[in-house]
C-alpha positions as CSV (number, residue, x, y, z in Angstrom):
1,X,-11.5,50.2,-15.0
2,X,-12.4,53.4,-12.7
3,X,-14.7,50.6,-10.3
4,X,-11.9,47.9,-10.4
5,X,-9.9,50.1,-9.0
6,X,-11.6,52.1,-6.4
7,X,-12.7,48.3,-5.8
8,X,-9.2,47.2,-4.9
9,X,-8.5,50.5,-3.2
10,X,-11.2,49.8,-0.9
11,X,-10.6,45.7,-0.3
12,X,-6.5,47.5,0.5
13,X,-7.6,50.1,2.9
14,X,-10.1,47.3,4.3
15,X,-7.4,44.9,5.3
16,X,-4.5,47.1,6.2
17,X,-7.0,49.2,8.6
18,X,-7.7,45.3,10.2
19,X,-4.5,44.5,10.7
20,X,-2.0,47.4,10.8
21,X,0.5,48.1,13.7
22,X,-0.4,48.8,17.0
23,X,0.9,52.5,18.3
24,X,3.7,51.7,20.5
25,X,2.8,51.1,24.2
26,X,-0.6,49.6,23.3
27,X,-1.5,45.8,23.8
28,X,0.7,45.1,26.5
29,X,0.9,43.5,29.4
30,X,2.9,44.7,32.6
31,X,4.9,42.7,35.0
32,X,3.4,41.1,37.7
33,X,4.2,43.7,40.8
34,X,3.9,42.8,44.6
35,X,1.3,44.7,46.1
36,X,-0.1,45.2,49.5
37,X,-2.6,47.4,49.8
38,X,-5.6,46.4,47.4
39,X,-9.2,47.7,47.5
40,X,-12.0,45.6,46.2
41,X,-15.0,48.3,45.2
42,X,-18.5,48.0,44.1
43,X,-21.8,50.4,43.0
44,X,-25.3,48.3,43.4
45,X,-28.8,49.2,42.3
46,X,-31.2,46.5,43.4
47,X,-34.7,47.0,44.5
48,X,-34.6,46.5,48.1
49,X,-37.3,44.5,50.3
50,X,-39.9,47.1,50.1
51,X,-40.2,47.3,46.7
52,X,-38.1,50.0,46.2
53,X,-34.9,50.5,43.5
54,X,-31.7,52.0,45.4
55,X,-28.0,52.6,45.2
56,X,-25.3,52.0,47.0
57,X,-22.3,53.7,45.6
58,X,-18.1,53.4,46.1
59,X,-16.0,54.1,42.9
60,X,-16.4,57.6,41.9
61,X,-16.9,58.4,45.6
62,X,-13.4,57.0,46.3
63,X,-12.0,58.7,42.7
64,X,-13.6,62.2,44.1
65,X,-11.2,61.8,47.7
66,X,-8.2,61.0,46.0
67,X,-8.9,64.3,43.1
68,X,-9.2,65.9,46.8
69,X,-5.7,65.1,48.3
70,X,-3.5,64.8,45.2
71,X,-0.2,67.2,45.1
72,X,1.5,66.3,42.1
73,X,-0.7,64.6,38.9
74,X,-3.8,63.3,38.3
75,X,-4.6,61.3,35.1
76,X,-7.8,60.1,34.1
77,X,-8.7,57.7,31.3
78,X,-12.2,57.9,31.2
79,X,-14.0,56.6,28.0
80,X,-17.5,58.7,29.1
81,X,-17.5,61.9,30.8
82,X,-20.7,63.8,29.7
83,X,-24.4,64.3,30.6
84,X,-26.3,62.9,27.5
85,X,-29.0,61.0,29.4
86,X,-31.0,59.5,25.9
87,X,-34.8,58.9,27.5
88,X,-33.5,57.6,31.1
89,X,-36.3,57.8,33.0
90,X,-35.1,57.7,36.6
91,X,-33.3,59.9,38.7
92,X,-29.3,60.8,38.0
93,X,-26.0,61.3,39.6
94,X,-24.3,64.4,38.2
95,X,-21.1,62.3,38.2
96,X,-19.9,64.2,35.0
97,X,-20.4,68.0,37.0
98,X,-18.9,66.1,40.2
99,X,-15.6,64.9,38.9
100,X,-15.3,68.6,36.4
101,X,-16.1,70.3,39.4
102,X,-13.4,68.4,41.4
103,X,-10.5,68.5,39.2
104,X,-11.5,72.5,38.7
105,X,-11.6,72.5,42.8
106,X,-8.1,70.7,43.3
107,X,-6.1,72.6,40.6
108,X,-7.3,75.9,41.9
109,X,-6.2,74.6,45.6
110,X,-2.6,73.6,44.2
111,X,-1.6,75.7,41.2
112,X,1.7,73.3,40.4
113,X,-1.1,70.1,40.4
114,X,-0.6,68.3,37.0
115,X,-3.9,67.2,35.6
116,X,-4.7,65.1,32.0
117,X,-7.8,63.8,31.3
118,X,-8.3,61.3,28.7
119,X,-11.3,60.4,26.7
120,X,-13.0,59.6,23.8
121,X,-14.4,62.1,21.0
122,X,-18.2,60.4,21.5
123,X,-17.9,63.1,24.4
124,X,-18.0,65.2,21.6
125,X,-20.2,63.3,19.2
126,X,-17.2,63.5,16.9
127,X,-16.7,67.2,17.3
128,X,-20.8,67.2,16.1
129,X,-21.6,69.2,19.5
130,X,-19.5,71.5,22.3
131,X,-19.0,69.7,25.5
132,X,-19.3,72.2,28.4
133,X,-17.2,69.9,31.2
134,X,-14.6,69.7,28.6
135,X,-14.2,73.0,28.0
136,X,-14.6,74.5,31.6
137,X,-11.6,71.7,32.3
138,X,-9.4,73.2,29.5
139,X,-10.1,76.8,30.7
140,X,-8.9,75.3,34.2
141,X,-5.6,74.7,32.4
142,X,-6.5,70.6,32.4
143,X,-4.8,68.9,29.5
144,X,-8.1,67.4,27.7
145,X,-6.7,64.6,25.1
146,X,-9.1,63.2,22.5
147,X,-7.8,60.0,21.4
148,X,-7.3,59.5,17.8
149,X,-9.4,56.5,16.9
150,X,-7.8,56.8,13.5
151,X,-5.0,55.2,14.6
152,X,-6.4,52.2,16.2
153,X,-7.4,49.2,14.4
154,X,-11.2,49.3,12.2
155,X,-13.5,46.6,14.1
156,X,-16.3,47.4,11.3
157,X,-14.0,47.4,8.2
158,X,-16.7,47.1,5.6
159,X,-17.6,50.1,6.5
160,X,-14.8,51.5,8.0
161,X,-12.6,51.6,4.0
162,X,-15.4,53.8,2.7
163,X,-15.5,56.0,5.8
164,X,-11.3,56.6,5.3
165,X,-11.7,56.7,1.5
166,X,-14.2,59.7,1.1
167,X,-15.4,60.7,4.4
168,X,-13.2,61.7,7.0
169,X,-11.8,63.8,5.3
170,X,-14.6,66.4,5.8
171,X,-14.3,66.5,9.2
172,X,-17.0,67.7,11.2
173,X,-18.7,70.8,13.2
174,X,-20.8,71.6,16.0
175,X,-22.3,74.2,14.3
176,X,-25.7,73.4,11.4
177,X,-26.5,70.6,12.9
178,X,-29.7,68.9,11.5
179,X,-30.2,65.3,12.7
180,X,-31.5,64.4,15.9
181,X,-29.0,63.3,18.7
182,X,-28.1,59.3,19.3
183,X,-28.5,60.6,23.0
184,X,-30.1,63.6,23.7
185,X,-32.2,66.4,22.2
186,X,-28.7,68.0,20.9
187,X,-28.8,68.4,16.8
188,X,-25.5,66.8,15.1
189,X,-24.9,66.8,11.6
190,X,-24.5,63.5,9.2
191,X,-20.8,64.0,9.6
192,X,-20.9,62.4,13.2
193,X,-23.3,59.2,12.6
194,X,-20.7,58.6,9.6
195,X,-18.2,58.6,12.2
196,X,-20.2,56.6,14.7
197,X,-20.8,53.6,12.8
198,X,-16.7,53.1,12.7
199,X,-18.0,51.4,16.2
200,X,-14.3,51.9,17.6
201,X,-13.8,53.5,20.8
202,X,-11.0,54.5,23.9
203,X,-13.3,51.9,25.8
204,X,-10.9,52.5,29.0
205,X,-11.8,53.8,33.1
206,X,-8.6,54.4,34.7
207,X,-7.5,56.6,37.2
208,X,-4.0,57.6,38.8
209,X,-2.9,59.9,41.3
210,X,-0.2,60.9,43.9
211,X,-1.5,59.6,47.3
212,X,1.4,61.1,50.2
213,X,4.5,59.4,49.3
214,X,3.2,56.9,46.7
215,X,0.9,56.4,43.9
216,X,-2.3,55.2,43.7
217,X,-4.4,53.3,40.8
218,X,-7.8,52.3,40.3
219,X,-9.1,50.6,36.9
220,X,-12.7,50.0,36.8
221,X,-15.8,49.7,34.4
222,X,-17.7,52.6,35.6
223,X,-17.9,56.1,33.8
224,X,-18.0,59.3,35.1
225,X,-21.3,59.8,32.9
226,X,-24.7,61.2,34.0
227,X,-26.9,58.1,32.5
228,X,-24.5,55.1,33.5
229,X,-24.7,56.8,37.2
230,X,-27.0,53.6,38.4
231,X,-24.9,51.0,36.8
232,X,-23.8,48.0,39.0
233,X,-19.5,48.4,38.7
234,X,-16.4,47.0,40.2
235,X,-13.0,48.6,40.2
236,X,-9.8,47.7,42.2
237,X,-7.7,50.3,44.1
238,X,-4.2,49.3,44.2
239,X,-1.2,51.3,45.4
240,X,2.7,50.6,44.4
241,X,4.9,50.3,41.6
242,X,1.6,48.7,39.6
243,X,0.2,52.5,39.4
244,X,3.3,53.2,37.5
245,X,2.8,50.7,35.3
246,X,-0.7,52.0,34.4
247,X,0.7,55.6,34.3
248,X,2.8,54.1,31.3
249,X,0.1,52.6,29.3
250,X,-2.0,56.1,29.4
251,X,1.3,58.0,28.7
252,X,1.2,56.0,25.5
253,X,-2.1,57.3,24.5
254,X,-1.6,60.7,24.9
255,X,1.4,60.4,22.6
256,X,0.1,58.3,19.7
257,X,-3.6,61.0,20.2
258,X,-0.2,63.8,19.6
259,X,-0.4,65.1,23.1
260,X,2.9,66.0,25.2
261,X,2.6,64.0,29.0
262,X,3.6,65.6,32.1
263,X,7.0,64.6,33.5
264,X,6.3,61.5,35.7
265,X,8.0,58.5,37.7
266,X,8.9,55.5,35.8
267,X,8.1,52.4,37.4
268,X,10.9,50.7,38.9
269,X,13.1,48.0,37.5
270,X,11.8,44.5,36.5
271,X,14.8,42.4,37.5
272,X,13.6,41.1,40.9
273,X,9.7,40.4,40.5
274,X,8.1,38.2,43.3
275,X,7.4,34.7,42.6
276,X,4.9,34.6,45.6
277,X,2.3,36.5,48.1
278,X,-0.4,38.8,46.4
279,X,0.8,40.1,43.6
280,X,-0.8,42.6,40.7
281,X,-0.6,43.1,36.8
282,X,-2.0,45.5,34.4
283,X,-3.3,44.2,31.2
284,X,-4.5,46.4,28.2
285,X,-6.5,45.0,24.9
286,X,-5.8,41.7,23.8
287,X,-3.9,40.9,26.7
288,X,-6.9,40.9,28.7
289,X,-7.8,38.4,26.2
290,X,-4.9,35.8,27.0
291,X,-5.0,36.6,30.5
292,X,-8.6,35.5,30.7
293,X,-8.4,32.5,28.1
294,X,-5.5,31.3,30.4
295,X,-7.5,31.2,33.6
296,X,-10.3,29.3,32.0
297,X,-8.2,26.9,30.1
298,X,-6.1,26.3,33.4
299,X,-8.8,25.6,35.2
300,X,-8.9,22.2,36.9
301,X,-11.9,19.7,37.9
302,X,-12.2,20.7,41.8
303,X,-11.5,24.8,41.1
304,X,-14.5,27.4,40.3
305,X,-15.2,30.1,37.8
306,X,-17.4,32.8,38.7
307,X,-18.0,35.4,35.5
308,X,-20.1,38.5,35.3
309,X,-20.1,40.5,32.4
310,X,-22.2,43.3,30.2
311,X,-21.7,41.3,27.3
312,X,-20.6,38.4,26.5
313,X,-19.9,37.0,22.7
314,X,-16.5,36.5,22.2
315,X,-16.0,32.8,20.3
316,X,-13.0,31.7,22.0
317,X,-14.5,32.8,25.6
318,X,-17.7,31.2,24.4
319,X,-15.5,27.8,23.6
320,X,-13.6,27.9,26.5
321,X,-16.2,28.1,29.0
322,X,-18.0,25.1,27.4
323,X,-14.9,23.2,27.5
324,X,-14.3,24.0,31.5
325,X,-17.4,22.9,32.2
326,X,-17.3,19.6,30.5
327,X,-14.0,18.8,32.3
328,X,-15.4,19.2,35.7
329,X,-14.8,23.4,36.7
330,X,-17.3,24.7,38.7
331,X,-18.9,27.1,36.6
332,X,-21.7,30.6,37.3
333,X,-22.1,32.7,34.8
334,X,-24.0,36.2,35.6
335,X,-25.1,38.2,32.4
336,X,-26.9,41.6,32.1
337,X,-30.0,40.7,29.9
338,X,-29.0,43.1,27.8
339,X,-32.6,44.9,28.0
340,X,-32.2,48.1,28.5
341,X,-29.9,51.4,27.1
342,X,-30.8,54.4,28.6
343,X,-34.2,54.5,28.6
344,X,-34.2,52.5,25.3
345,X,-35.3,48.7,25.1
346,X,-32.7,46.2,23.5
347,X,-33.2,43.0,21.6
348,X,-31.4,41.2,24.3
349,X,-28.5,40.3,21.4
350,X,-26.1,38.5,22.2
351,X,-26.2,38.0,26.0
352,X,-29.6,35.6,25.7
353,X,-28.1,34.0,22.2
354,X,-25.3,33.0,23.8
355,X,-26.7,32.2,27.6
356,X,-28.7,29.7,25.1
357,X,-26.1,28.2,24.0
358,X,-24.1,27.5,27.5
359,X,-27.3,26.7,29.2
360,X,-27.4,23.8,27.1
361,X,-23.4,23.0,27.7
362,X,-25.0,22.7,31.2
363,X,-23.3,26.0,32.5
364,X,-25.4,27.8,35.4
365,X,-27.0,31.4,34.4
366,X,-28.3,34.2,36.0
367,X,-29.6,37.4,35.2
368,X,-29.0,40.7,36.7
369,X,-32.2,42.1,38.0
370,X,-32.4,45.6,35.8
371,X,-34.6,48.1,36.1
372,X,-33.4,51.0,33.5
373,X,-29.7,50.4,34.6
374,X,-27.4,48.0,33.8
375,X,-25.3,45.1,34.8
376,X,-22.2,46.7,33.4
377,X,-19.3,44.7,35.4
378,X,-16.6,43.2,33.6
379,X,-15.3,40.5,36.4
380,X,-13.8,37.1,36.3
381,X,-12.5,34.9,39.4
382,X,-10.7,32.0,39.3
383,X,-10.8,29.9,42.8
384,X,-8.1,27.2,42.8
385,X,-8.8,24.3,45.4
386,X,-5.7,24.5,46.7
387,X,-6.5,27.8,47.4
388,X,-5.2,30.4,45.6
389,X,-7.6,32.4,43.2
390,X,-7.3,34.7,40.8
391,X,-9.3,38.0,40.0
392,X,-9.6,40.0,36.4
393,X,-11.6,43.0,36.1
394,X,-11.4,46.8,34.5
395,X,-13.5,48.1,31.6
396,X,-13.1,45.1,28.9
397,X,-16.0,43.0,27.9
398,X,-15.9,39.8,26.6
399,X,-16.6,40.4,22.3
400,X,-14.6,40.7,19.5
401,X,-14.3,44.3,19.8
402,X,-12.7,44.6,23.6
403,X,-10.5,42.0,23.1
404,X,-8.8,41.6,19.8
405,X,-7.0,44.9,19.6
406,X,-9.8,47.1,18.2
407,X,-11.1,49.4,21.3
408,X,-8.3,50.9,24.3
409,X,-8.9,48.1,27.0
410,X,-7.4,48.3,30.6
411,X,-8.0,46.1,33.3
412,X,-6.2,44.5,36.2
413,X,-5.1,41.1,36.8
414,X,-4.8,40.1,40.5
415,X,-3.0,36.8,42.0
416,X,-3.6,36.0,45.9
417,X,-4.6,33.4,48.2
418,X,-8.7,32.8,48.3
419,X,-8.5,34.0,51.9
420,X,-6.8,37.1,51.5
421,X,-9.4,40.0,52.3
422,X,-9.6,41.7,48.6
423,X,-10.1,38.3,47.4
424,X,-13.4,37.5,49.9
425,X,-14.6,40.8,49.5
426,X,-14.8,39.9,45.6
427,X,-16.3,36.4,45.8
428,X,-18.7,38.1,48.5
429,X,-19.9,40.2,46.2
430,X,-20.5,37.7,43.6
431,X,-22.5,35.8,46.3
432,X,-24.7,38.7,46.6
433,X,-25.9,38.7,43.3
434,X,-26.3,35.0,42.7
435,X,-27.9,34.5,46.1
436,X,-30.1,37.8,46.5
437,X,-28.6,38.6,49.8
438,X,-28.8,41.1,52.2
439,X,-32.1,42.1,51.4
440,X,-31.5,42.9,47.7
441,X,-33.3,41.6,44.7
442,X,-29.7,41.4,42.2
443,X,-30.6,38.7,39.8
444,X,-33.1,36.4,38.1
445,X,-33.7,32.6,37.1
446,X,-32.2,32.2,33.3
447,X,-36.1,31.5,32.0
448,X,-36.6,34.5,32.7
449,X,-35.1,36.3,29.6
450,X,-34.4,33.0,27.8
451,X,-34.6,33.5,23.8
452,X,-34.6,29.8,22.0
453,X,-34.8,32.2,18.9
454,X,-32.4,30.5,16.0
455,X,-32.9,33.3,14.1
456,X,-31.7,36.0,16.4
457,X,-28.5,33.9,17.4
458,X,-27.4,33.4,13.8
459,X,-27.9,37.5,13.9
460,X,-25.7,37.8,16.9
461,X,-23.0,35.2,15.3
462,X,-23.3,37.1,12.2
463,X,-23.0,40.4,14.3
464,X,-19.8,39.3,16.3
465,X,-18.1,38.0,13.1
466,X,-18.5,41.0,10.5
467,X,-18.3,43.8,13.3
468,X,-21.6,45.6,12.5
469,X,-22.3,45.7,15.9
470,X,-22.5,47.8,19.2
471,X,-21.0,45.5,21.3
């Protein structure tokens, strides 16, 4: 009787946990605002014509000049902000001691400065180590806000209804640790890998600040983390009303994660939204989801789909893309090979499963060219023939886990003609990959990582499907 009923217990905590409410103010999608000033930027590593790996770098470099200038509030939404480097090999940007540093820098400079930084508690290993930028930042008077994964949906729930049943209740501590670190020579305790394998996470890179008069935001899929320093990224800048729309998404987190916000504009009233011109939405979780299934699935013979994504596995995206292509769409797909992690070799799972499987839909693939780092953008575009396109991008990749309401998503939806600048300066840096141009080695033929292995895809469908996975 005892088992039967911890049994039941467990199958009830298992499903509610899978399907629960959302906190209020997540899974949305904002109106479509008019925009004029929009910023397409982009970090490369590529080994150059001499044989040699190098980096050309934008994103945190632009977030760093805005920390600089801001007089009023500065929120950040970054889902790594730490130096765990795992056995990376090459050479690092301190980006996590450059943004601290900065933040510390411009709150000194203007006491009255508001400044919240969000993030995720794997900063922290689950509170199974001290983080030093953390706690220099609160000691600056920086709001720090933890999100509480606890209230987000389980993506693993097999093992996520034992983990709720009988062990997170014990909490965890920096201190006794005994088990070597997932990333770094640190010593955690069993508390935090219990916690890890939940494989939920505030997966979001946002950033919004006062820029003169206006606001400023950028969403992007870089971190602000030592080890994903070389990592090819994107990220749009975007100033207007749509920055107040993403100030309202993370104002949501820091309430559910029980953290007061800072007093801010609201965005301005939705009754007269333009029909035409360039215009800009922000999309969190599964909206990203619809967002993207309704660019491929409105895709006509004639238009063209370029994707490039850290992983892709997602069964409806999968579907989707096999169904453009077989209607006529113009379709290039650009995958990392999913080889490396910080120093660490990967299986390849699922990128190579599931290039097999749209090779032979008779979709074009290519592979980033990686060499330690990773292809980590998350970027879809959508060129009409009559012209217009379409651009989705921010910190959402295409799995189960970033786009059915399990992990904090943000990215950006953008709507303007093919010709506007932000628009070439996209598709022109797709070109560069696919094409190798400039003098930069970006990707590689499909045979070069292809995996005919059945057994490794039925792992990765298997994977995708039960949520004991990392992706």
């Amino acid at each position: 009787m005892a088992f039967l009923v911890l049994l039941l217990a467990y199958l009830a905590v298992a499903v509610y946990h899978s399907y629960k409410p959302l906190p209020p103010g997540i899974s949305v999608a904002m109106p479509l605002r008019a925009v004029d000033e929009v910023r397409f930027l982009a970090d490369y590593t590529y080994i150059d014509e001499q044989g040699e790996r190098r980096s050309e770098q934008m994103i945190f470099d632009e977030i760093l000049r805005l920390i600089a200038q801001a007089e009023q509030l500065i929120v950040l939404d970054m889902f790594l902000i730490n130096d765990f480097a795992g056995d990376a090999r090459h050479s690092l940007r301190p980006l996590s001691r450059e943004i601290t540093d900065a933040l510390i820098r411009r709150r000194a400079e203007v006491p009255g400065l508001e400044v919240v930084l969000i993030t995720d508690p794997f900063n922290t290993l689950y509170n199974g180590v001290a983080s030093s930028h953390l706690e220099r930042l609160e000691a600056a008077g920086v709001k720090v806000v933890l999100t509480d994964l606890t209230r987000l949906r389980d993506s693993n729930p097999s093992w996520s209804a034992l983990w709720r049943i009988f062990f997170r209740w014990l909490g965890n501590s920096p201190d006794g640790g005994w088990l070597p670190s997932p990333v770094g020579p640190e010593k955690v305790g069993l508390r935090t890998y219990l916690t890890l394998l939940n494989f939920n996470a505030n997966h979001r890179k946002t950033f919004i600040a006062d820029e003169g008069d206006g606001w400023v935001g950028l969403v992007t899929s870089g971190n602000p983390h030592d080890a994903s320093s070389a990592h090819d990224n994107v990220a749009l800048r975007f100033s207007g009303a749509a920055a107040l729309d993403l100030l309202q998404t993370e104002r949501a987190v820091s309430h559910f994660s029980g953290n007061a916000f800072p007093a801010s504009p609201e965005a301005p009233s939705t009754e007269s939204l333009p029909q035409r011109g360039m215009r800009l939405q922000i999309l969190t979780e599964s909206r990203i989801r619809q967002a993207s299934l309704q660019a491929i699935n409105g895709a006509q013979p004639g238009d063209a789909i370029d994707i490039a994504v850290f992983y892709l596995s997602h069964r409806e995206i999968v579907e989707a893309l096999k169904a453009a292509q077989s209607s006529g769409v113009a379709l290039r797909l650009l995958l990392d090979p999913n080889e490396d992690a910080f120093g660490r070799k990967k299986n390849g799972i699922p990128n190579r499963q599931v290039a097999l499987e749209l090779t032979e839909a008779g979709v074009p693939v290519r592979w980033c060219d990686t060499h330690g780092e990773q292809c980590h953008s998350k970027f879809l575009m959508l060129r009409r023939a009559g012209g217009e396109a379409e651009l989705i991008l921010g910190s959402a990749n295409f799995t189960r886990r970033n786009l059915d309401d399990y992990n904090l998503e943000t990215n950006v939806r953008l709507l303007a003609s093919g010709e506007s600048q932000v628009m070439q300066q996209a598709a022109g840096w797709f070109e560069e990959y696919w094409h190798n141009r400039s003098g930069r080695r970006l990707s590689v033929d499909y045979e070069k990582y292809r995996d005919p292995s059945r057994r490794r895809y039925w792992f990765y469908r298997f994977m995708e499907a039960s949520g004991w996975s990392t992706f």
